[in-house]
PAZAPA-4460 file (N, C-alpha, C; in steps of 0.05 Angstrom, whole numbers, plus 32768, in hexadecimal, padded with zeros to 4 digits):
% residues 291
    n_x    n_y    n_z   ca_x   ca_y   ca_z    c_x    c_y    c_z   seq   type   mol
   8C27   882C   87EB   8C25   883C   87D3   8C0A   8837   87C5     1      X     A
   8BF7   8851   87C0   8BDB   884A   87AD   8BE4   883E   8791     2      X     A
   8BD6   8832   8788   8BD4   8821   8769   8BC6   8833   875E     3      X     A
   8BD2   883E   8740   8BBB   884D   872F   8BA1   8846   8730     4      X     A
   8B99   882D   872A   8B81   8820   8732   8B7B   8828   8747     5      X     A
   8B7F   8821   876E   8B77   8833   877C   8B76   8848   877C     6      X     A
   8B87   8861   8775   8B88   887B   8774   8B6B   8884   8767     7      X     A
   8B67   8877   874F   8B51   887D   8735   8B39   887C   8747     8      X     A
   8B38   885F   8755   8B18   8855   8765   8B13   8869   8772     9      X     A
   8B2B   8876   8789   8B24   8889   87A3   8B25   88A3   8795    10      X     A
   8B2A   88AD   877E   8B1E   88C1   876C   8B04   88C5   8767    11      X     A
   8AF6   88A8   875A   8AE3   88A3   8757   8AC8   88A8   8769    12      X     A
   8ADA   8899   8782   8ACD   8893   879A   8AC3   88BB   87A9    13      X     A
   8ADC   88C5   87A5   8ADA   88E9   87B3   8AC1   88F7   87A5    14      X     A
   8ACA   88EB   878B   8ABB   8902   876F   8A9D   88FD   8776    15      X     A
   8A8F   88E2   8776   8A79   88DF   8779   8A73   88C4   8795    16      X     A
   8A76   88D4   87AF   8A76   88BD   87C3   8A58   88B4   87C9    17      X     A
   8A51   8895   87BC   8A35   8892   87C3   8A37   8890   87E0    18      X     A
   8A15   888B   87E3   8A09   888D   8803   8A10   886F   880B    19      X     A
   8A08   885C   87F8   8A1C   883F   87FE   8A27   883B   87DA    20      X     A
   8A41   8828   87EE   8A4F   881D   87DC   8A4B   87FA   87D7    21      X     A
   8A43   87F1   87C7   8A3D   87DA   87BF   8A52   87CE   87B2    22      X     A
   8A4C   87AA   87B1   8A69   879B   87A6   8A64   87A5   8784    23      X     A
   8A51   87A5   8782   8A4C   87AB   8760   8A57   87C4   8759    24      X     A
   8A49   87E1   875F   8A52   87FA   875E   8A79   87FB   8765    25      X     A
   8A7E   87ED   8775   8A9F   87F0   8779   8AA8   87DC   875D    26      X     A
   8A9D   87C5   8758   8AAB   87B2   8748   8AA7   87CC   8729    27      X     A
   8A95   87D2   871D   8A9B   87E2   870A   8AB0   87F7   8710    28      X     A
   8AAA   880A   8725   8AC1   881D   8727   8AE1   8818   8718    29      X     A
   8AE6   87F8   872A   8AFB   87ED   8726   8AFD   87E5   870C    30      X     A
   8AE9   87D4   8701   8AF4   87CB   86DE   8AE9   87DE   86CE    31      X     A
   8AE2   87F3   86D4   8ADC   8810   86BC   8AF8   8826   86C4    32      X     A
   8B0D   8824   86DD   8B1D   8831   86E7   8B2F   883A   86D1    33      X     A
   8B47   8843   86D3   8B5D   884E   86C0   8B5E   883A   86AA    34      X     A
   8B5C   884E   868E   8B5F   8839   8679   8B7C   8826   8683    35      X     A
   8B81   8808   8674   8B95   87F8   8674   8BA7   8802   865D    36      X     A
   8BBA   87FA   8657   8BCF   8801   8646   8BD1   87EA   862A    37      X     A
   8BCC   87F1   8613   8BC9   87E0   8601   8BD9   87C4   85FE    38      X     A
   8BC6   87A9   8605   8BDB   8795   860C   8BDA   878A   861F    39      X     A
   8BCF   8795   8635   8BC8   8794   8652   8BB9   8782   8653    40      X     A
   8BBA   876C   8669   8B9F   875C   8670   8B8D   8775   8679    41      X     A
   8B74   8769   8676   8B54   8778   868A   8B59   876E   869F    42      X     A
   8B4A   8783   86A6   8B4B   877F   86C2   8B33   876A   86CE    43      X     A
   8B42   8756   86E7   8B36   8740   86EF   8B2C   874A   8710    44      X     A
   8B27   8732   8717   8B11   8732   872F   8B21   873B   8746    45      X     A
   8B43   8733   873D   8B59   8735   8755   8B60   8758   8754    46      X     A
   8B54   8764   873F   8B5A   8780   8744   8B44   8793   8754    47      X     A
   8B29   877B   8756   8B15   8789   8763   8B1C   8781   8782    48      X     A
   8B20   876C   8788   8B33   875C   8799   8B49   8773   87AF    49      X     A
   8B59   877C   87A5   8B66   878D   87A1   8B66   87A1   87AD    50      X     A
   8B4D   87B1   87A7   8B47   87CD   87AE   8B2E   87C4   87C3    51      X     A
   8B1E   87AF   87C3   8B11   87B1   87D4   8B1B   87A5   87F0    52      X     A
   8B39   879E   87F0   8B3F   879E   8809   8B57   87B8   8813    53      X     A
   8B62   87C3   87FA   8B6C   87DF   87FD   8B51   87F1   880A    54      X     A
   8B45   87EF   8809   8B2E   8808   880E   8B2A   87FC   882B    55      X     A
   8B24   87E2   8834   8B24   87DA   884D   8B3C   87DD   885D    56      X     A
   8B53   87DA   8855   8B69   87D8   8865   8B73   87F6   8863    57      X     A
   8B65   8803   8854   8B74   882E   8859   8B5A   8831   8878    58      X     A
   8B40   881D   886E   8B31   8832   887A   8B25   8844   886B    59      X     A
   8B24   8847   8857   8B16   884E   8842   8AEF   8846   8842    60      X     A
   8AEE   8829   884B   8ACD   8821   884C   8AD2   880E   885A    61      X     A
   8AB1   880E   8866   8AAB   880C   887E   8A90   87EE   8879    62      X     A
   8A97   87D7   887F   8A7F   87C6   8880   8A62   87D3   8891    63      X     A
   8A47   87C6   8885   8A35   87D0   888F   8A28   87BC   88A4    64      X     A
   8A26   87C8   88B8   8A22   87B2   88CC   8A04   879E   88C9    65      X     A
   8A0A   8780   88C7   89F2   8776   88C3   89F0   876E   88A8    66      X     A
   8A04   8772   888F   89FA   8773   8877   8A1A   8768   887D    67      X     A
   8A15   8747   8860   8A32   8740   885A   8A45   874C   884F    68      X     A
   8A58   8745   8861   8A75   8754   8854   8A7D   875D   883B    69      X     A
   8A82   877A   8834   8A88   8775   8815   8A76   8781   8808    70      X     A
   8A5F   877A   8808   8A45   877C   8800   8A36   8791   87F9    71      X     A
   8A3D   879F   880D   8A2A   87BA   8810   8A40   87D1   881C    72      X     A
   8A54   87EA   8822   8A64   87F4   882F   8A5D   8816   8835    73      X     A
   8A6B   8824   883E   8A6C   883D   8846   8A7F   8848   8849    74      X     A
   8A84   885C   883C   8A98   8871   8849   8AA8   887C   8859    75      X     A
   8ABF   886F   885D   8ABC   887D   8880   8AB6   889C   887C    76      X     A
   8AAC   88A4   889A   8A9F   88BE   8896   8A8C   88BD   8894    77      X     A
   8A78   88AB   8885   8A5F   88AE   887B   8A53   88A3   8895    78      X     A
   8A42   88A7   88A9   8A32   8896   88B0   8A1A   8890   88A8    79      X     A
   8A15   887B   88BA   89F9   886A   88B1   89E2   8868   889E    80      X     A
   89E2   8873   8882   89C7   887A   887B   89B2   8870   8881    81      X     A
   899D   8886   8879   8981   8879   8882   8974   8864   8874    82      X     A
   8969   8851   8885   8965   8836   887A   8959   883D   885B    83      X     A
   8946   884B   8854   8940   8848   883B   894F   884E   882D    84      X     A
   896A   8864   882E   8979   886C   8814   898E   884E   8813    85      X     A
   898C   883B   8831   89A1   8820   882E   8990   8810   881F    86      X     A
   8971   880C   881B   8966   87F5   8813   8968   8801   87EF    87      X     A
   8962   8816   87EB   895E   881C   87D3   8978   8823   87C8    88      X     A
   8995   8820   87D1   89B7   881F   87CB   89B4   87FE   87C1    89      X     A
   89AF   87E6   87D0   89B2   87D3   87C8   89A5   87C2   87BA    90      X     A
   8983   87CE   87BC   8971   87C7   87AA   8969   87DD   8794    91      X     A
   8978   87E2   877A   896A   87F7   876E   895A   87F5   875E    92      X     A
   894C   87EA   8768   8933   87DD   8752   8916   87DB   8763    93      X     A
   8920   87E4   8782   8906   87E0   878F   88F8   87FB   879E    94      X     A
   88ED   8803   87AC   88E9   8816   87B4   88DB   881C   87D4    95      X     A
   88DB   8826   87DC   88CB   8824   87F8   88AD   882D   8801    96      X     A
   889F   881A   87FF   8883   881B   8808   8872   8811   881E    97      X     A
   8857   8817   8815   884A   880D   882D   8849   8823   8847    98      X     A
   8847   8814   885E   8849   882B   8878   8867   8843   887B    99      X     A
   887B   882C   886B   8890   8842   886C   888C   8858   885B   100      X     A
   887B   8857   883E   8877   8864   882D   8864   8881   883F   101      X     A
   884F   8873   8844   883C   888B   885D   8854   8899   8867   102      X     A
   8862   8885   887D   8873   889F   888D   8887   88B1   8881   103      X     A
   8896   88A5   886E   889F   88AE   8854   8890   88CF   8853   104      X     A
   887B   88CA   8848   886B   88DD   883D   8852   88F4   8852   105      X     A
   8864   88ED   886E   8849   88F7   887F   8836   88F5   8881   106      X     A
   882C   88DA   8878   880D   88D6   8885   8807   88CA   88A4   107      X     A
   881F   88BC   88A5   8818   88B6   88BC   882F   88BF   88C6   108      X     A
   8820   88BC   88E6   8835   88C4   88F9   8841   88AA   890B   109      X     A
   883C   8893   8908   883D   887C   8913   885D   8871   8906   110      X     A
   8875   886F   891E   8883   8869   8910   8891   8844   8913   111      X     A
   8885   8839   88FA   8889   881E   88F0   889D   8810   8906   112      X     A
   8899   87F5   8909   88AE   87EC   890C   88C8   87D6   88FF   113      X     A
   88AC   87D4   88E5   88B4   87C7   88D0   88BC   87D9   88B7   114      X     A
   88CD   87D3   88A4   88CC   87E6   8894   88CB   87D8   8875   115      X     A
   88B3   87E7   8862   88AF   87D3   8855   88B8   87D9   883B   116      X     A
   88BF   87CF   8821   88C8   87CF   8809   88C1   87BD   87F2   117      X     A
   88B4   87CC   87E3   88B7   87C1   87CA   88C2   87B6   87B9   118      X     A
   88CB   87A0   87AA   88E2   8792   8797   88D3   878C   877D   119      X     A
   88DC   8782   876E   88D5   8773   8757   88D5   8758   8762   120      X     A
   88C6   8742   875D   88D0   8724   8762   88E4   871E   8755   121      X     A
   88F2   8709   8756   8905   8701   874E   8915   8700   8731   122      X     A
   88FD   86F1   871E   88FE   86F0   8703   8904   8709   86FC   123      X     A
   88F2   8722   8701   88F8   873A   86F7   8909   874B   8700   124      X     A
   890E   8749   8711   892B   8757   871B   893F   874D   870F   125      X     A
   8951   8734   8711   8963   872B   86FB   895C   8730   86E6   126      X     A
   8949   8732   86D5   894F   8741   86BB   8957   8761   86C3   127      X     A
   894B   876E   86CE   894A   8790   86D7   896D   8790   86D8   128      X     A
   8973   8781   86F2   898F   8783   86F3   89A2   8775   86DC   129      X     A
   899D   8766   86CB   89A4   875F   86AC   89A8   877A   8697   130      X     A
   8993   8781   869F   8991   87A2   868E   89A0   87B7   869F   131      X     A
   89A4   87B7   86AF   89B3   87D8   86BD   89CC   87D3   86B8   132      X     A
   89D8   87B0   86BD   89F5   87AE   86B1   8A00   87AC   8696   133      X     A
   89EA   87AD   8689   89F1   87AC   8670   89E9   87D1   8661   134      X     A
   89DB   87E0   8673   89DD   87F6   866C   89F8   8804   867E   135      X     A
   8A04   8804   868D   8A1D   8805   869D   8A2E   8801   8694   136      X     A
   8A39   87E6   8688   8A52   87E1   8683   8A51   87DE   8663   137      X     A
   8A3A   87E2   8659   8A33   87D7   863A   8A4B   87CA   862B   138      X     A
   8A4F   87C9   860F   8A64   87B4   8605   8A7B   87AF   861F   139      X     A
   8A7D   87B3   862D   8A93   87A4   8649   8A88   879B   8652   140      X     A
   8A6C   8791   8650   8A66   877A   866A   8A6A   8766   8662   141      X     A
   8A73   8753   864B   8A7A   873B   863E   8A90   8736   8659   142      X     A
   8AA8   8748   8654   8AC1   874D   8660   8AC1   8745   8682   143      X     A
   8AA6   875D   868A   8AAB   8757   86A2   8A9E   8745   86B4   144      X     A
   8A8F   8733   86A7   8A84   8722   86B3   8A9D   870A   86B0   145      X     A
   8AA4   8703   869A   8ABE   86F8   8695   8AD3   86F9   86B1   146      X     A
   8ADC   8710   86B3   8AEA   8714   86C3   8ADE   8714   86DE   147      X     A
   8ACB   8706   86DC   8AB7   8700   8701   8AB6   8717   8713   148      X     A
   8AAF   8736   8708   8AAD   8741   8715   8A92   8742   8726   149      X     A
   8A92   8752   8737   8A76   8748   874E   8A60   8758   8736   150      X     A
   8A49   874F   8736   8A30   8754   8728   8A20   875A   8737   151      X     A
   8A00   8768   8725   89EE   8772   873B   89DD   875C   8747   152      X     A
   89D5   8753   8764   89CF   8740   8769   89BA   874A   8786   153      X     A
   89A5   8744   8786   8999   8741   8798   899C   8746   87B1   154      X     A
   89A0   8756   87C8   89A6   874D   87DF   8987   8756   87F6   155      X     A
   897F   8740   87FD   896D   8740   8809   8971   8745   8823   156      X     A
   8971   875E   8831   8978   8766   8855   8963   875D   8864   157      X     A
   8962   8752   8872   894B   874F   888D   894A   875C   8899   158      X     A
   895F   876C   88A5   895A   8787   88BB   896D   879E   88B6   159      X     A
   8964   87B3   88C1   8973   87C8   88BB   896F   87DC   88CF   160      X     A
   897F   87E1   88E1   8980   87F4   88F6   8965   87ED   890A   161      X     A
   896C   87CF   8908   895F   87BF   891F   893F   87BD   8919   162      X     A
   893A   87C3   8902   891F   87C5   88F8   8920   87AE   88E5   163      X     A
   8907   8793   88E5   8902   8786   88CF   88FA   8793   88AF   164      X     A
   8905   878C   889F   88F4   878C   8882   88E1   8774   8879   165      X     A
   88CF   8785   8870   88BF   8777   886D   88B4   8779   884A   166      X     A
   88C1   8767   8835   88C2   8765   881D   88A3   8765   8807   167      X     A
   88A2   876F   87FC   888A   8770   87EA   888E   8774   87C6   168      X     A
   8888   8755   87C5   8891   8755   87A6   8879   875D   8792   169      X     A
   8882   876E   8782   886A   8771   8767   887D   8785   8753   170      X     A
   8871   877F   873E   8880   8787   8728   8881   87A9   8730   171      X     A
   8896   87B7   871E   88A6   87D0   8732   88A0   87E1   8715   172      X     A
   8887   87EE   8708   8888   87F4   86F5   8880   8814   86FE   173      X     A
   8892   8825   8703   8891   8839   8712   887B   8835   872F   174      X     A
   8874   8852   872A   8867   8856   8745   8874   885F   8763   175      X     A
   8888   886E   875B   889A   886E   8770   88AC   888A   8764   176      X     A
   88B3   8899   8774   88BB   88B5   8766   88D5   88B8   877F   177      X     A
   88E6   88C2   876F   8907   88C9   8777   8901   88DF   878B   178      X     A
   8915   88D9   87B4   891C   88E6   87C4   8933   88E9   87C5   179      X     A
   8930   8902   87DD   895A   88FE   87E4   896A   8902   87D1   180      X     A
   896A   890F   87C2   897A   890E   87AC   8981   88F9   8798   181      X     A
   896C   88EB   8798   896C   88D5   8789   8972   88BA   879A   182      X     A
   8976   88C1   87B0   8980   88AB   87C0   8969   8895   87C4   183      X     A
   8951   88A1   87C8   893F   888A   87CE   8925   888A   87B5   184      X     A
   891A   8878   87B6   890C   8879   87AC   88F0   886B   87B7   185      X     A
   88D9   887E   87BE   88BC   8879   87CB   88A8   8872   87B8   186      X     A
   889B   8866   87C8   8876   886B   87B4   8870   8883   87B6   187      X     A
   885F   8888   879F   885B   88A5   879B   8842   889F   87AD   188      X     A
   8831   88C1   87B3   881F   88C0   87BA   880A   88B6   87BB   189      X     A
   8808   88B8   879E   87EC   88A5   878F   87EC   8882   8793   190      X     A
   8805   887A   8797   8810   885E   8794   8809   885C   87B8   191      X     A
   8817   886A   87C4   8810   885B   87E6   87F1   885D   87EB   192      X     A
   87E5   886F   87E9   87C3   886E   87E5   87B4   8854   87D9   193      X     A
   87C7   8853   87BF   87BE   8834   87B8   87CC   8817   87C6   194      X     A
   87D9   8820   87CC   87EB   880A   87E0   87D6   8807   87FF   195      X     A
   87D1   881A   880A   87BE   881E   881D   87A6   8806   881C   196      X     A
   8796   8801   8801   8784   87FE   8800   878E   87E7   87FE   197      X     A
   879F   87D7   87E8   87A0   87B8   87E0   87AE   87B3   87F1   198      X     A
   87CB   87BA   880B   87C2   87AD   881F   87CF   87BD   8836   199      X     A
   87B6   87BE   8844   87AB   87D9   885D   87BF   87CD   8873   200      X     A
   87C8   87A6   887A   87D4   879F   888D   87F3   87AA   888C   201      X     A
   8800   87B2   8873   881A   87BE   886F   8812   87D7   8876   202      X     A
   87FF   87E3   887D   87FD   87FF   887C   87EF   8804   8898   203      X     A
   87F6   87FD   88B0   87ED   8809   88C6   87D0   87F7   88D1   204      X     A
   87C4   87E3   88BE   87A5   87DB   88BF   878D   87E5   88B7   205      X     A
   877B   87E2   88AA   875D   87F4   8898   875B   8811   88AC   206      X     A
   875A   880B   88C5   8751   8827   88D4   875A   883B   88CF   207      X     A
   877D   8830   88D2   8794   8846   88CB   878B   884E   88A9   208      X     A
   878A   883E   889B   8786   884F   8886   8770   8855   8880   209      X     A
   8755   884F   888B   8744   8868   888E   8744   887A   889C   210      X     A
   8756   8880   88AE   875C   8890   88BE   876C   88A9   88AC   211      X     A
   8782   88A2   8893   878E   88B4   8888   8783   88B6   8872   212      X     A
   876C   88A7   8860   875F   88B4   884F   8748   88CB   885E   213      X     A
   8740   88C7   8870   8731   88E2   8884   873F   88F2   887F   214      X     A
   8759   88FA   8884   876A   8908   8888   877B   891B   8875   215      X     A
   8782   890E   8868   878D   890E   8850   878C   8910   8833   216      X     A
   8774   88F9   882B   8772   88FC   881A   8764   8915   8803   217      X     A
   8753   892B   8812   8743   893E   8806   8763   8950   87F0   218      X     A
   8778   894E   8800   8790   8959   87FC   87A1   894C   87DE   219      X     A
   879F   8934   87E1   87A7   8923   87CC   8791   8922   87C1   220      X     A
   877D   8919   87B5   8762   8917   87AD   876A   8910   8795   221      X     A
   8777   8926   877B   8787   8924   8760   8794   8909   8763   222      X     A
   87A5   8909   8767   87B9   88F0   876A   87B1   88D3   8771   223      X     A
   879F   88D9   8783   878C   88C2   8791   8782   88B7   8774   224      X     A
   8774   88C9   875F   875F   88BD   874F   876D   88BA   8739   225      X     A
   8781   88C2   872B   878C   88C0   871D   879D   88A4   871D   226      X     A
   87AF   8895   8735   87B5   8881   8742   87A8   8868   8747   227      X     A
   878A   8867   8744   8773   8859   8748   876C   8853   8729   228      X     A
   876D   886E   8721   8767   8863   8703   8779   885D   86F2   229      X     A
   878C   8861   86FB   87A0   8851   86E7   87B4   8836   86E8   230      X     A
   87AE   882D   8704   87BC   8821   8713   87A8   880E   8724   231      X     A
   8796   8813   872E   8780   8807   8740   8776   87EE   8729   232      X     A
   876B   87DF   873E   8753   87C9   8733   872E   87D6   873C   233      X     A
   8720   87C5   872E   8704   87CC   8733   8707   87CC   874C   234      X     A
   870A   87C4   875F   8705   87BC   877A   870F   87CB   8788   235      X     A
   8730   87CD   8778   873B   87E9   878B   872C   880B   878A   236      X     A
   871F   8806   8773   8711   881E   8771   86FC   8823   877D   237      X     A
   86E6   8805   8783   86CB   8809   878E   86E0   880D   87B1   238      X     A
   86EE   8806   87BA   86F7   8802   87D9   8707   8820   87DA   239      X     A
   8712   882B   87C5   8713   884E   87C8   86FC   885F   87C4   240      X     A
   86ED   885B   87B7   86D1   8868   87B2   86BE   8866   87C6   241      X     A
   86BE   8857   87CB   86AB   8859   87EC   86BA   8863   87FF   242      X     A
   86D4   8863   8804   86EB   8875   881B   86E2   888D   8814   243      X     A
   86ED   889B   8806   86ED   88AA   87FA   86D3   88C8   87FB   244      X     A
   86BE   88B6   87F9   86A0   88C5   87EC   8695   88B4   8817   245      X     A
   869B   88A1   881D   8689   88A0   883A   86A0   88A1   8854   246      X     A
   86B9   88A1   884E   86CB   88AD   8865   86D8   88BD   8863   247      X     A
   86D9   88CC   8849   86E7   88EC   884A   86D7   8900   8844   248      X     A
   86B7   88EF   8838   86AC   890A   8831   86AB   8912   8820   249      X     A
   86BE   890F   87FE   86CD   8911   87EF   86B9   8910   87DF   250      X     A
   86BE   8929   87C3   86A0   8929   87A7   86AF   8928   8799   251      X     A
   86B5   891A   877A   86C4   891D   8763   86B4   8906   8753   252      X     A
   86AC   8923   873C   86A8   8909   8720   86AE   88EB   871A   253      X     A
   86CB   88EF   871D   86D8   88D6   8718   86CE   88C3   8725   254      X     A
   86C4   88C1   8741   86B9   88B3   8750   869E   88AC   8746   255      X     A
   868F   88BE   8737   8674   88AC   872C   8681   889E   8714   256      X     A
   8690   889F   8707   869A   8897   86EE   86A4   8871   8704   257      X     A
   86B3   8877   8703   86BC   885F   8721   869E   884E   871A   258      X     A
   868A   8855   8729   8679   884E   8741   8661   8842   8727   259      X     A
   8664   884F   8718   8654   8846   86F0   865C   8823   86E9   260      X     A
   867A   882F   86F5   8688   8810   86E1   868A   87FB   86FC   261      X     A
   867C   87F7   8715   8683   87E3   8722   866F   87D2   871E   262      X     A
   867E   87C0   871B   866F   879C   870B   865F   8797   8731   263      X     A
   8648   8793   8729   8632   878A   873E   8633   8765   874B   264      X     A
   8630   8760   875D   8632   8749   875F   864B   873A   8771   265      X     A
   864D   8722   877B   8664   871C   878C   8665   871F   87A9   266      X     A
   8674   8721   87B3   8675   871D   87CF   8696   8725   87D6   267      X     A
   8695   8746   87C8   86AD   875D   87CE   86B6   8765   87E9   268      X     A
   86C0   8764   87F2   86C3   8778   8813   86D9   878E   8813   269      X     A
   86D1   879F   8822   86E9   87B5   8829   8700   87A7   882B   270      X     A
   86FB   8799   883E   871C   8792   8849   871B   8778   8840   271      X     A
   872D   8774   8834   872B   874B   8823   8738   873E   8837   272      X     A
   8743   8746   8850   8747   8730   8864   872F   872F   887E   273      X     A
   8720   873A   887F   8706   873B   8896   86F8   872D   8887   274      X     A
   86DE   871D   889D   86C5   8717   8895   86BE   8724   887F   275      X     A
   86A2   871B   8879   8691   872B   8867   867B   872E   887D   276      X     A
   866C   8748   887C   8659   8763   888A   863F   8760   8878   277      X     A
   862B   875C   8884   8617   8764   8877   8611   877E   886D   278      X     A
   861F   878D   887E   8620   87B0   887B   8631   87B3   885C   279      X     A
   8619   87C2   8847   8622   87C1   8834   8625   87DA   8825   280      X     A
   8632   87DF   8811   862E   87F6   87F8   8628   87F4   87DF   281      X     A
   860B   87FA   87E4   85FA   87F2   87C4   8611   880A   87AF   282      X     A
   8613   8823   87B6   8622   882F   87A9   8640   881F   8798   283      X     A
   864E   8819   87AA   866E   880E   87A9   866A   87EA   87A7   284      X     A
   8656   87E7   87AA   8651   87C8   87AA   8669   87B2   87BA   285      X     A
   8669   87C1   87CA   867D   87AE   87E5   8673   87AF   8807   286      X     A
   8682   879B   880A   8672   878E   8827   8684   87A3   8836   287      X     A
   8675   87BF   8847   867F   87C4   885D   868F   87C0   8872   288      X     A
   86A4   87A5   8873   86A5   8798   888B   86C4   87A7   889B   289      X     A
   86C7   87BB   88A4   86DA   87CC   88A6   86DD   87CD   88C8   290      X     A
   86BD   87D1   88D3   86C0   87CE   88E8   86B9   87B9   88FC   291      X     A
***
């Protein structure tokens, strides 16, 4: 026989069935479920307990293979989502960049074998997730932490449909614009361009991405400069300004404005993991060393 409490969840669960089901997202379902009856204990951890082995034992959800039990679930019916709408279900605070971001976005056609993502480090994520449960459950989260229900917590995957992840922490202050129906969330255009440049080895290697600013970039061009300037460092700007104006060919104002303000002096290079090149740019004031 269903428990109003079950009945309520798999209501819940029909009305709006996510792409994954998480221990957190189910543990609210459960302690936000049918009001109690005046008098009533709250509801405890044994009611999340409860339903999350009702939902296993109907067959109702489905463990994700590779990811601890419990943890992360699916629908039956639902199969497999695509790794990014799974990384960005259990991390909602991170987003997917780098080379996945390119293929993401059609620049390249090279398909990864790593797949890479963005997070917050640590410190700032536990606050982020401090704030989403306290905007979620607001005056009840006293309650439901009390009552040990599962909380938002970190889960760091190593692989996913036989593919490594490969983690990249920096603060998550946008830069990343809603796919899929909200399911995932990418670097925006302007953001993988700048991701390209500060670091080229997540992104295919320097060639590859002079290969797609050739390509590409005359198309984005707006976004490119806009992204640079609001987001870039001097360096990222002198190491797009020379792409830009001596491998795409590329003319824009903004680029002498750029090229005004680069501090002279040092021992800069295209690529900050190569040698340094005698081959230089009095213009961009960086060491050539690319090839």
């Amino acid at each position: 026989m269903v428990t109003p409490l079950q009945n309520s969840v798999l209501a819940a669960l029909q009305r709006d069935p996510p792409p994954v089901l998480t221990d957190y997202a189910l543990g609210r379902l459960v302690f936000l479920a049918t009001p109690r009856p005046a008098g009533s204990p709250g509801r405890s951890a044994l009611d999340y307990t409860e339903v999350l082995h009702f939902l296993r034992d109907q067959k109702i959800t489905r463990n994700i293979g590779g990811l601890p039990e419990g943890r992360a679930m699916l629908l039956i019916g639902q199969s497999n989502p695509d790794p990014f709408v799974m990384l960005c279900a259990v991390d909602p605070f991170g987003y997917v960049s780098h080379l996945s971001a390119m293929e993401y976005h059609g620049l390249t056609d090279r398909l990864s074998k790593t797949l890479y993502f963005t997070t917050p480090p640590a410190p700032e994520w536990t606050q982020l997730a401090s704030a989403r449960m306290q905007k979620d459950l607001r005056n009840e989260l006293d309650a439901y932490l009390e009552a040990r229900f599962p909380t938002l917590r970190r889960l760091q995957i190593k692989r996913l449909d036989r593919r490594p992840i490969e983690y990249h922490h920096r603060r998550v202050a946008g830069g990343y614009r809603l796919a899929d129906h909200g399911n995932v969330r990418v670097s925006s255009l302007g953001r993988t361009y700048l991701e390209m440049l500060q670091a080229p080895e997540r992104c295919g290697g320097l060639q590859h991405v002079l290969d797609i600013f050739r390509a590409h970039a005359k198309e984005h061009l707006p976004l490119i400069l806009s992204e640079f300037d609001r987001h870039g460092t001097e360096i990222d700007r002198a190491r797009a300004g020379y792409i830009l104006e001596d491998i795409a060919n590329l003319r824009d104002p903004k680029l002498d404005d750029w090229q005004q303000r680069i501090q002279r002096g040092g021992s800069r290079k295209l690529y900050s993991r190569a040698d340094y090149s005698p081959r230089y740019s009095e213009r961009w004031a960086i060491s050539l060393n690319h090839e």
